[in-house]
C-alpha positions as a Python dict, from the first residue, in 0.01 Angstrom:
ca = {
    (1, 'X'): (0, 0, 0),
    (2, 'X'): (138, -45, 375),
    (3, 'X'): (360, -293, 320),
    (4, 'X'): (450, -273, -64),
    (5, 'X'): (386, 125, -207),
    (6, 'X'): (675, 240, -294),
    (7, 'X'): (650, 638, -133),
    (8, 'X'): (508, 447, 167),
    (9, 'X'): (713, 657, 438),
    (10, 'X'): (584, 1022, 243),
    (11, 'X'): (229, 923, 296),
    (12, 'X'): (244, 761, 651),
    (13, 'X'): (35, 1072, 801),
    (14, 'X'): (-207, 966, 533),
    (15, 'X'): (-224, 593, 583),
    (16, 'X'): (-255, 653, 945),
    (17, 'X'): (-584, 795, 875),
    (18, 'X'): (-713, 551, 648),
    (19, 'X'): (-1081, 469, 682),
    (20, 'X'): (-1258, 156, 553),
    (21, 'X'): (-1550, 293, 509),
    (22, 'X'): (-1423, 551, 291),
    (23, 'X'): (-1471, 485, -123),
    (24, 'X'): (-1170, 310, -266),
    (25, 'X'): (-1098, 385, -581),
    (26, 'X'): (-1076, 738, -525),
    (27, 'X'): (-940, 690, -147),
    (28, 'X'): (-621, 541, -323),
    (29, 'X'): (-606, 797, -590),
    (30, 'X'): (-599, 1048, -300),
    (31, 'X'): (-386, 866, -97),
    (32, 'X'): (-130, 856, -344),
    (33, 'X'): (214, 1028, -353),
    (34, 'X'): (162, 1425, -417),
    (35, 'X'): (364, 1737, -440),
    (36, 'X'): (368, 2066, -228),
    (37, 'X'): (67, 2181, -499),
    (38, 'X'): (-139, 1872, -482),
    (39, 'X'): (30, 1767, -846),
    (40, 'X'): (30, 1366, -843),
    (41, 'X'): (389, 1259, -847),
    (42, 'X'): (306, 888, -880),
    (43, 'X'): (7, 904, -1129),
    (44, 'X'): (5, 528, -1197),
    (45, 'X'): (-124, 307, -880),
    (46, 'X'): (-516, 252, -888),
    (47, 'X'): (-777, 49, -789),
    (48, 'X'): (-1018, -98, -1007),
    (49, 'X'): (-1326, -321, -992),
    (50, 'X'): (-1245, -431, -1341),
    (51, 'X'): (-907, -643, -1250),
    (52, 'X'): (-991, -901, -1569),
    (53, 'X'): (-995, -606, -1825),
    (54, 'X'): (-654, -419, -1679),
    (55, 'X'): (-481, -799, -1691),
    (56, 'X'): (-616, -862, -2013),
    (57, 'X'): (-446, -492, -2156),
    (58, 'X'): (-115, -588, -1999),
    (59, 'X'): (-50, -925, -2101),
    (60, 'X'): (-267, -869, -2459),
    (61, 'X'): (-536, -1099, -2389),
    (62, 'X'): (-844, -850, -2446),
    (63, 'X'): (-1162, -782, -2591),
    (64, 'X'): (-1070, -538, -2871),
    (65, 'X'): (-1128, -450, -3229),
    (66, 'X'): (-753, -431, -3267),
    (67, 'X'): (-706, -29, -3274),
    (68, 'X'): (-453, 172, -3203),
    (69, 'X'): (-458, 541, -3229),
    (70, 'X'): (-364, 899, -3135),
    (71, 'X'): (-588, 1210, -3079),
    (72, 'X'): (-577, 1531, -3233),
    (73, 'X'): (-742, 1866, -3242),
    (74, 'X'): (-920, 1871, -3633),
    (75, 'X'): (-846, 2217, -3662),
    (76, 'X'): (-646, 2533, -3515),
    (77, 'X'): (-1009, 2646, -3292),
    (78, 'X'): (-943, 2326, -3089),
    (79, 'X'): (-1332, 2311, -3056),
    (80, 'X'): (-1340, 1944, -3191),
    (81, 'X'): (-1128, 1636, -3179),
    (82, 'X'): (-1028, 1345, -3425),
    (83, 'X'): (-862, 993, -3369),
    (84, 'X'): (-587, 910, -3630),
    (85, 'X'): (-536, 533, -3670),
    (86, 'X'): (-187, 467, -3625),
    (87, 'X'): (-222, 99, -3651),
    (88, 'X'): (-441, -212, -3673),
    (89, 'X'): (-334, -542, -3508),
    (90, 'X'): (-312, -842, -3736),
    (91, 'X'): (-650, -1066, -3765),
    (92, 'X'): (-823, -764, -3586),
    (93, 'X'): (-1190, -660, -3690),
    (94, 'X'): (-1009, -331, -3773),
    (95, 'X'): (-787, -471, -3984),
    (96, 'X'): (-1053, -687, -4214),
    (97, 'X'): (-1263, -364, -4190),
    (98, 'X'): (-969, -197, -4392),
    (99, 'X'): (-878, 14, -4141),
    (100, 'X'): (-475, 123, -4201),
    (101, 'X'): (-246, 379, -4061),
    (102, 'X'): (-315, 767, -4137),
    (103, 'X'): (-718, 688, -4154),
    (104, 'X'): (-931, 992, -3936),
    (105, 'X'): (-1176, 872, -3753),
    (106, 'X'): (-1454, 1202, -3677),
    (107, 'X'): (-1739, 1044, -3533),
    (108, 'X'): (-1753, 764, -3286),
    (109, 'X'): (-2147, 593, -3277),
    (110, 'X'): (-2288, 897, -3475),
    (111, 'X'): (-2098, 1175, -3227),
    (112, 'X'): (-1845, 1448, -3310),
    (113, 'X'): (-1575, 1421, -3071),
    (114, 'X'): (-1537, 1762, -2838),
    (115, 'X'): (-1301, 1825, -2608),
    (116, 'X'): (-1566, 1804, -2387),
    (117, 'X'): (-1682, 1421, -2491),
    (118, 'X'): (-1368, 1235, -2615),
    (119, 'X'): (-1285, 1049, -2347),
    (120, 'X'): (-1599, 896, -2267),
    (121, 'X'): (-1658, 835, -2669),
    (122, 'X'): (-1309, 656, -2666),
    (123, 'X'): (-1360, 487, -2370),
    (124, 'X'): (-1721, 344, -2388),
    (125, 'X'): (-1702, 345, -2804),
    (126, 'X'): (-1340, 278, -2964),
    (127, 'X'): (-1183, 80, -2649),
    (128, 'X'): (-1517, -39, -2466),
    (129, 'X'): (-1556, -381, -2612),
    (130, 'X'): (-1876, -396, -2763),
    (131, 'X'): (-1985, -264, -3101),
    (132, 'X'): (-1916, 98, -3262),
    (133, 'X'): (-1989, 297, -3522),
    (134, 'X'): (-1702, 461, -3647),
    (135, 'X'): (-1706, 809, -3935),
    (136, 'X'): (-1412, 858, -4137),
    (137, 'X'): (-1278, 1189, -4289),
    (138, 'X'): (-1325, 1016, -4638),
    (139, 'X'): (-1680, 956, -4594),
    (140, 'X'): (-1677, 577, -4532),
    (141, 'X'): (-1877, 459, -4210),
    (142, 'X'): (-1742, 142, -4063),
    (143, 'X'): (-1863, -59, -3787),
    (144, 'X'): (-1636, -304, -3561),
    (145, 'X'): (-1735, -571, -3291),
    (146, 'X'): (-1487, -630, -3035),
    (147, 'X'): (-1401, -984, -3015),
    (148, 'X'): (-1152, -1178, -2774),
    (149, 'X'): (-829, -1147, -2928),
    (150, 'X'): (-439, -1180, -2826),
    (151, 'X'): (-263, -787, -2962),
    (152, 'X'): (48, -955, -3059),
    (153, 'X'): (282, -706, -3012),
    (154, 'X'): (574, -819, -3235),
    (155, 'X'): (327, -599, -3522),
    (156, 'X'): (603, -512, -3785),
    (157, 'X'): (969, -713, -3880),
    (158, 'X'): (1143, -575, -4206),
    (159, 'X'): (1503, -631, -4360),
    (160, 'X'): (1564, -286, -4516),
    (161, 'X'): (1863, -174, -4694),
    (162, 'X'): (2077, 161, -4581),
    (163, 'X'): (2158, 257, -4965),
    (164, 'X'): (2541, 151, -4895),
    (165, 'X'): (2464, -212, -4924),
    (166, 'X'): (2394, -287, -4575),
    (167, 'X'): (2088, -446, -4414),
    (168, 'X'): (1899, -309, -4167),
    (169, 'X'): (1636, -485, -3929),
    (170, 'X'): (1345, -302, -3798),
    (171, 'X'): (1111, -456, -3539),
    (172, 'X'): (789, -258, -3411),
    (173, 'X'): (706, -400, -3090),
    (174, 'X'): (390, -280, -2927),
    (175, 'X'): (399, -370, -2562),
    (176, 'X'): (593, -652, -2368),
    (177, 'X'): (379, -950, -2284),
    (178, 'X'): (489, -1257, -2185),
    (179, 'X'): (309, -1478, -2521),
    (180, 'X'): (570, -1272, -2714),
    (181, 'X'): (889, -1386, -2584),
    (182, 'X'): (966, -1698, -2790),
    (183, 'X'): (794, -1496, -3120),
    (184, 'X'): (1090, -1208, -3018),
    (185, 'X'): (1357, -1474, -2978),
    (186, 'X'): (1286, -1610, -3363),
    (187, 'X'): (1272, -1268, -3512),
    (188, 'X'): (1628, -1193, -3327),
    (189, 'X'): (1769, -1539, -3481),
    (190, 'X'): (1622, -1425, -3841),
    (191, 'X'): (1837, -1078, -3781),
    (192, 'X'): (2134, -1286, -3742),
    (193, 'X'): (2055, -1511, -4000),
    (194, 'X'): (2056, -1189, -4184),
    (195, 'X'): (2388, -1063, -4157),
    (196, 'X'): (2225, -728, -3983),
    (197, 'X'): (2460, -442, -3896),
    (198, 'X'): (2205, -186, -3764),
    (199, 'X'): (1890, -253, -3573),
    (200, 'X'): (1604, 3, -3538),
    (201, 'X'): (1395, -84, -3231),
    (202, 'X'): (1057, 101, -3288),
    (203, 'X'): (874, 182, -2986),
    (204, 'X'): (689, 476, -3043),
    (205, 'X'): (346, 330, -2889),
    (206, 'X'): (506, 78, -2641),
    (207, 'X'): (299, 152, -2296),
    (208, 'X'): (525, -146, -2092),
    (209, 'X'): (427, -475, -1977),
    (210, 'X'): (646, -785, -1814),
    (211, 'X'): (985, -747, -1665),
    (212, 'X'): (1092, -1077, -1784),
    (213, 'X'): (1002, -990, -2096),
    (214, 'X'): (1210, -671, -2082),
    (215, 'X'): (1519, -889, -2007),
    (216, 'X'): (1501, -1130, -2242),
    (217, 'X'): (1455, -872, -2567),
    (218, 'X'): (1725, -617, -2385),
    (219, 'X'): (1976, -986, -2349),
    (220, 'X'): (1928, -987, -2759),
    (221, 'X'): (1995, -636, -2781),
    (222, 'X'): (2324, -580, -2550),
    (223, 'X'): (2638, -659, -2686),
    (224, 'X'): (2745, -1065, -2663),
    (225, 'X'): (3044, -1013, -2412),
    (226, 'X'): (2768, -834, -2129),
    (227, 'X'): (2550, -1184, -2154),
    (228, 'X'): (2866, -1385, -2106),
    (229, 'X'): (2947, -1171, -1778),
    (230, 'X'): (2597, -1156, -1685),
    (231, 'X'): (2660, -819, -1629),
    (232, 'X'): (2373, -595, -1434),
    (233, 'X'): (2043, -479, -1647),
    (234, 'X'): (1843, -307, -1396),
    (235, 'X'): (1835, -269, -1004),
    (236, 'X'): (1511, -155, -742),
    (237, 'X'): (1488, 93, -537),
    (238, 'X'): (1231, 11, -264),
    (239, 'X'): (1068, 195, 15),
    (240, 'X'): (1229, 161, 350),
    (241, 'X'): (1058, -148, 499),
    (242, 'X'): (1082, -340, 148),
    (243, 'X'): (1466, -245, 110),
    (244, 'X'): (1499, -456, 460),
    (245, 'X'): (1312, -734, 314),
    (246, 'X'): (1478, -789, -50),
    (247, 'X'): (1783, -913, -152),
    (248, 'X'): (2011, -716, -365),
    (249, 'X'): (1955, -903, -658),
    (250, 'X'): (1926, -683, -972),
    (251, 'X'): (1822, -819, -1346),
    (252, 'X'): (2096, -928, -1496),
    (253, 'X'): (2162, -1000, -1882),
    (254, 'X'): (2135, -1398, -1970),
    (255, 'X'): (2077, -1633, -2248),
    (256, 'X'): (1829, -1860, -2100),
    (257, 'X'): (1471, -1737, -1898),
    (258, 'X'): (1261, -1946, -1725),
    (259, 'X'): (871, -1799, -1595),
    (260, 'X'): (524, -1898, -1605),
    (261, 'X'): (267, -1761, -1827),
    (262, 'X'): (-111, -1874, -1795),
    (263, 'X'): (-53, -2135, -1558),
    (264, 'X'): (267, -2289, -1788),
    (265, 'X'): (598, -2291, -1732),
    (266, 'X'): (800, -2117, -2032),
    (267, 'X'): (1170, -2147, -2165),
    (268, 'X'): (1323, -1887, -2361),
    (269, 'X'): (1681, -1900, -2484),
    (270, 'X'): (1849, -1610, -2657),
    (271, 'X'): (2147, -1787, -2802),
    (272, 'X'): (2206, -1734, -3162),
    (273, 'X'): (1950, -1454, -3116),
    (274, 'X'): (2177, -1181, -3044),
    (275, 'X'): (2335, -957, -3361),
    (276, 'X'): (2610, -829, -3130),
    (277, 'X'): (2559, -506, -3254),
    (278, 'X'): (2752, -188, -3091),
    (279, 'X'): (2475, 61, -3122),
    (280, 'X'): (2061, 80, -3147),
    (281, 'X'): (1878, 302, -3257),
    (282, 'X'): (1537, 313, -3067),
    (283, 'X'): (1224, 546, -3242),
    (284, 'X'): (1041, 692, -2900),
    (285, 'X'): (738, 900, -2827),
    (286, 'X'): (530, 1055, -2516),
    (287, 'X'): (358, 716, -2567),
    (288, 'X'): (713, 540, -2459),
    (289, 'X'): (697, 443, -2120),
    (290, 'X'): (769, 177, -1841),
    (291, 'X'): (949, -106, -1953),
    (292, 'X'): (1050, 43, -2245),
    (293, 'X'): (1215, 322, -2076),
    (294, 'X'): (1377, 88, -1886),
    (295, 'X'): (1495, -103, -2150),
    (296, 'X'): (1655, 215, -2299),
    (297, 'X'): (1810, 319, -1934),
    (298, 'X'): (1952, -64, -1898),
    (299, 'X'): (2123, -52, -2200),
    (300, 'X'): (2270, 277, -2192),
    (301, 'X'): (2553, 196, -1996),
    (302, 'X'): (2686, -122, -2230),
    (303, 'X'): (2601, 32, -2606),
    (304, 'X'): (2548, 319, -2826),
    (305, 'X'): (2169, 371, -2784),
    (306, 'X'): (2063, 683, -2998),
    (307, 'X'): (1681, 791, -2910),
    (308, 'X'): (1459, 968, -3272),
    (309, 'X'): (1165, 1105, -3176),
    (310, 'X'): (969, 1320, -2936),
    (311, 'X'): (1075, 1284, -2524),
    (312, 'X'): (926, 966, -2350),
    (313, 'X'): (666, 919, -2095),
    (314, 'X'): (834, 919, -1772),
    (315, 'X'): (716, 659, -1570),
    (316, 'X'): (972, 536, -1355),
    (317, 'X'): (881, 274, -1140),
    (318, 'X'): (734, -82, -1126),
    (319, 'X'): (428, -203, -1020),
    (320, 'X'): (232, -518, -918),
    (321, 'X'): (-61, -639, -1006),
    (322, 'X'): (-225, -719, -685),
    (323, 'X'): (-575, -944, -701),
    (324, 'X'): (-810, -873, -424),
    (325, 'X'): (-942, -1224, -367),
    (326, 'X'): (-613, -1337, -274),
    (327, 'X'): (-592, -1107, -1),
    (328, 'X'): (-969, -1174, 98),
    (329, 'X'): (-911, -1512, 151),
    (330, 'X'): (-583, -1432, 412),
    (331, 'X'): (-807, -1249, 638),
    (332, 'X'): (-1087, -1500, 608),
    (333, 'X'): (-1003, -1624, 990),
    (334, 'X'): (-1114, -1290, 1166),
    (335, 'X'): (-1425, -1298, 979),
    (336, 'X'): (-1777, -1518, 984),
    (337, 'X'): (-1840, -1755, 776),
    (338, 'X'): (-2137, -1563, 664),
    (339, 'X'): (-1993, -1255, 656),
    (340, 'X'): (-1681, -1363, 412),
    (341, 'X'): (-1962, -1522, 193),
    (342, 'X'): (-2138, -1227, 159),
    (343, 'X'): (-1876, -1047, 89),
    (344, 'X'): (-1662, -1232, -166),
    (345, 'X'): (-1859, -1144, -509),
    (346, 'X'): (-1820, -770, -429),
    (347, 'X'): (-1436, -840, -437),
    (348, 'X'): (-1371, -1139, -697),
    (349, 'X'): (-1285, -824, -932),
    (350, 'X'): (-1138, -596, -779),
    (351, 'X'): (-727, -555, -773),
    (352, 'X'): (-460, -293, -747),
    (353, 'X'): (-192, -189, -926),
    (354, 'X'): (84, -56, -662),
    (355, 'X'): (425, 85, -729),
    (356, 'X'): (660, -99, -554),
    (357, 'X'): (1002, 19, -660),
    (358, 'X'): (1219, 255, -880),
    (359, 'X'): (1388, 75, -1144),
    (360, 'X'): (1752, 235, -1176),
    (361, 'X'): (2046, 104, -1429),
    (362, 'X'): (2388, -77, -1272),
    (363, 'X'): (2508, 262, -1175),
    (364, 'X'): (2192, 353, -1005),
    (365, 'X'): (2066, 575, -1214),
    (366, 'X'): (1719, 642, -1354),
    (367, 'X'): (1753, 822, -1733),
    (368, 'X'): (1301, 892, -1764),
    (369, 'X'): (1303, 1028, -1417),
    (370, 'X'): (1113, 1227, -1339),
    (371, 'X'): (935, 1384, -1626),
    (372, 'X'): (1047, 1113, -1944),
    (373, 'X'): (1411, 1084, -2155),
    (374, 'X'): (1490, 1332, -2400),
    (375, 'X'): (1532, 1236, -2763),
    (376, 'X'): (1878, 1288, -2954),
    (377, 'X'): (1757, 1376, -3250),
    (378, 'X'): (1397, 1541, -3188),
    (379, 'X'): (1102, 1444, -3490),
    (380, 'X'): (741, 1444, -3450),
    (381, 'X'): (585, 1145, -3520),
    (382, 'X'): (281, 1197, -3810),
    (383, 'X'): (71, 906, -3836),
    (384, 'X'): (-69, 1072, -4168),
    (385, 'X'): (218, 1061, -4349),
    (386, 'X'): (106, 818, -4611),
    (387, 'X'): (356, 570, -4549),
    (388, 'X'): (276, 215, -4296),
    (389, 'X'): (507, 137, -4040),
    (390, 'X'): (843, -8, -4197),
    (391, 'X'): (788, 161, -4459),
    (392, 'X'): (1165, 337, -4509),
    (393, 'X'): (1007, 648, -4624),
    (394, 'X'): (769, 679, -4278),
    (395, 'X'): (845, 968, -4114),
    (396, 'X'): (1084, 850, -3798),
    (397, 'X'): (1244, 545, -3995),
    (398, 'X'): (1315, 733, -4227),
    (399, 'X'): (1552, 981, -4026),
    (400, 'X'): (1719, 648, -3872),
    (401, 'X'): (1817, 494, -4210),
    (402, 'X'): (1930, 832, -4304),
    (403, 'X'): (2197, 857, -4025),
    (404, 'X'): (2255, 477, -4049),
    (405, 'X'): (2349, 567, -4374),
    (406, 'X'): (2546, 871, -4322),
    (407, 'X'): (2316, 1109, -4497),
    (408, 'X'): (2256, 1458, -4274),
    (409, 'X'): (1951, 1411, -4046),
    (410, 'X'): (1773, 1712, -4229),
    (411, 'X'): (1736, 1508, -4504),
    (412, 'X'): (1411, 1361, -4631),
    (413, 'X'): (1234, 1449, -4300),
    (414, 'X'): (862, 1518, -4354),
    (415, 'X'): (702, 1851, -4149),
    (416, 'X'): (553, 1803, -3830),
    (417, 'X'): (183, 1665, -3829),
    (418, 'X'): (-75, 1888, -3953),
    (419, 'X'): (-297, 1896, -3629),
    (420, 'X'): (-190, 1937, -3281),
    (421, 'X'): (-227, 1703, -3032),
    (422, 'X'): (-476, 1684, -2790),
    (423, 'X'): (-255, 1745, -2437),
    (424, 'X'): (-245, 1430, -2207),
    (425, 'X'): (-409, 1248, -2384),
    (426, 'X'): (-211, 1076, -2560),
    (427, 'X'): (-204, 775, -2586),
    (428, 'X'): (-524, 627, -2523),
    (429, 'X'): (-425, 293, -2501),
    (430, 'X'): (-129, 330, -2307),
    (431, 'X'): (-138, 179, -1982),
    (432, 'X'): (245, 263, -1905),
    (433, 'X'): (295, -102, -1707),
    (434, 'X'): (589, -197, -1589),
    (435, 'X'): (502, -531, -1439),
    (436, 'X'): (751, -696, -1161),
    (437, 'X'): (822, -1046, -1037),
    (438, 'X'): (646, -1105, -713),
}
């Protein structure tokens, strides 16, 4: 946090004082950057002794039952809570269990869900990879085992039609992880294959993920002529001592991406994978954040980019994903041989996830800061609306093929959910990463 944290000259009175003896996960949720009233400003850098699991969430690699879902107060008393599935991942012990989109789940391992007990039910039940018990508004019971898995996040790719003749694409992409880059680039090529002349981006539940991965789908979505000029995605804003050390050298739009992933070295291309289209339309929620806010703010500048939805999360800034044994093992020379022995198991899984910079577009500015990006045309999302994902008659799609197609944006559109949501907490899953090259 010394060298990298992004608000590292606001809290130099407070790093001054830093103790070692003093607990660390909660010393660097303390620590970091506040307001005048104590209100976290940066509510994303932690410390965890769990470094494997928070890796696994980012780049999809998990222990999971393959369920994703939002929370919601059952009735108008707000005395208890409910999880509505909004999706199940492909291959996923929720999917053979049957579980679909618009399913309530009441009871997690026998429990009513309170305000009071959610989290921890969610937490240790739905998301803590072991076995649960799950009770569903329509009476069934159903019972999933978490089992390693990869979430492929390229969930939903449709070819719809706008009533006028024209074809649509429409690509649900859950988060941006690096095994999902060459999948992205053959869905782009089928789109162009296609003879597309609209694109709905869906990312409603997209919590962030990879830079480079960011790059290459925003390089399929900008108009041809900014790849050819390799004209400027995204730029960082550092802290004062970092801003000495990097070079200006923002993310620029390209056709061909080289990076490693799991110890490989990968090659994406994007040519022939780009629809040149002049607009997007992108379908956004609270749930929107980190890279795919900055995917929105990059493109801005270049295209037409119309948001349908609800206002996005608001996180604003990278991060890096910082493994403690790594940084053991550099201050291994001032310490015994005993003593670093000793100590190593207690930190083989530990790490930190540290903001390190602002992202900004080629003008410098940054659209979800600070509170999130405001939708242009404003619809609730209702996972209960009896219709999957790419379905055209689901809820958000639906208001996007209606103004692709030139209909008025009133019509068609569903009313707003039927519960209200639980506040902050959604969504569960939602770890609103915005990974950086380091």
């Amino acid at each position: 946090m010394d060298h990298y944290y992004l608000w590292r000259d606001e809290i130099d009175g407070a790093m001054e004082k830093w103790e070692n003896w003093e607990e660390p996960v909660q010393k660097v949720a303390d620590i970091r950057y506040k307001d005048a009233a104590g209100k976290d400003i940066d509510r994303w850098t932690m410390l965890t002794d769990d470094f494997s699991s928070f890796q696994g969430r980012v780049s999809g690699h998990t222990q999971s039952v393959g369920l994703d879902f939002l929370l919601y107060y059952l009735d108008k008393t707000h005395k208890r809570v409910c999880a509505v599935v909004t999706y199940t991942y492909a291959d996923s012990p929720a999917e053979k269990a049957g579980l679909r989109r618009g399913d309530v789940i009441l009871k997690v391992d026998g429990k009513e869900m309170t305000p009071d007990n959610y989290q921890r039910l969610v937490q240790e039940g739905i998301l803590g990879g072991g076995t649960v018990k799950l009770g569903l508004s329509d009476g069934r019971a159903v019972t999933l085992t978490a089992v390693d898995m990869y979430e492929n996040p390229v969930h939903a790719v449709r070819i719809l039609e706008d009533g006028a003749g024209k074809k649509v694409g429409y690509l649900h992409y859950t988060s941006f992880t690096l095994d999902s880059c060459d999948e992205l680039s053959d869905v782009f090529r089928r789109f162009v294959s296609e003879g597309i002349s609209d694109l709905v981006l869906d990312l409603r539940y997209n919590g962030g993920g990879y830079v480079i991965a960011e790059e290459i789908l925003a390089s399929m979505l900008v108009p041809v002529k900014e790849v050819e000029a390799q004209s400027v995605l995204s730029r960082m804003v550092y802290n004062s001592r970092m801003a000495g050390e990097m070079k200006d050298e923002p993310s620029r739009f390209q056709d061909g991406f080289t990076f490693h992933s799991n110890g490989k070295l990968q090659v994406v291309t994007t040519g022939q994978a780009n629809p040149d289209l002049p607009r997007l339309f992108v379908l956004v929620s609270g749930s929107s954040a980190s890279a795919s806010e900055s995917l929105i703010c990059g493109l801005r500048p270049y295209m037409d980019v119309c948001l349908i939805g609800t206002k996005t999360n608001g996180k604003y800034c990278a991060g890096y994903l910082l493994g403690a044994p790594e940084w053991y093992d550099s201050v291994q020379e001032n310490l015994g041989k005993e003593e670093y022995e000793a100590a190593l198991p207690y930190v083989e899984n530990w790490g930190i996830y540290v903001m390190f910079a602002r992202y900004a577009d080629c003008n410098g500015v940054t659209l979800s800061m600070p509170d999130g990006i405001a939708p242009d045309v404003e619809v609730e999302d209702d996972p209960q609306d009896g219709y999957d994902l790419g379905d055209p008659r689901e809820t958000l799609l639906s208001v996007a093929l209606g103004i692709i197609g030139g209909r008025t944006r009133s019509a068609g559109v569903p009313s707003r959910p039927r519960q209200d949501p639980v506040d902050g907490a959604n969504h569960p899953r939602t770890t609103g990463v915005l990974v950086g090259r380091y």
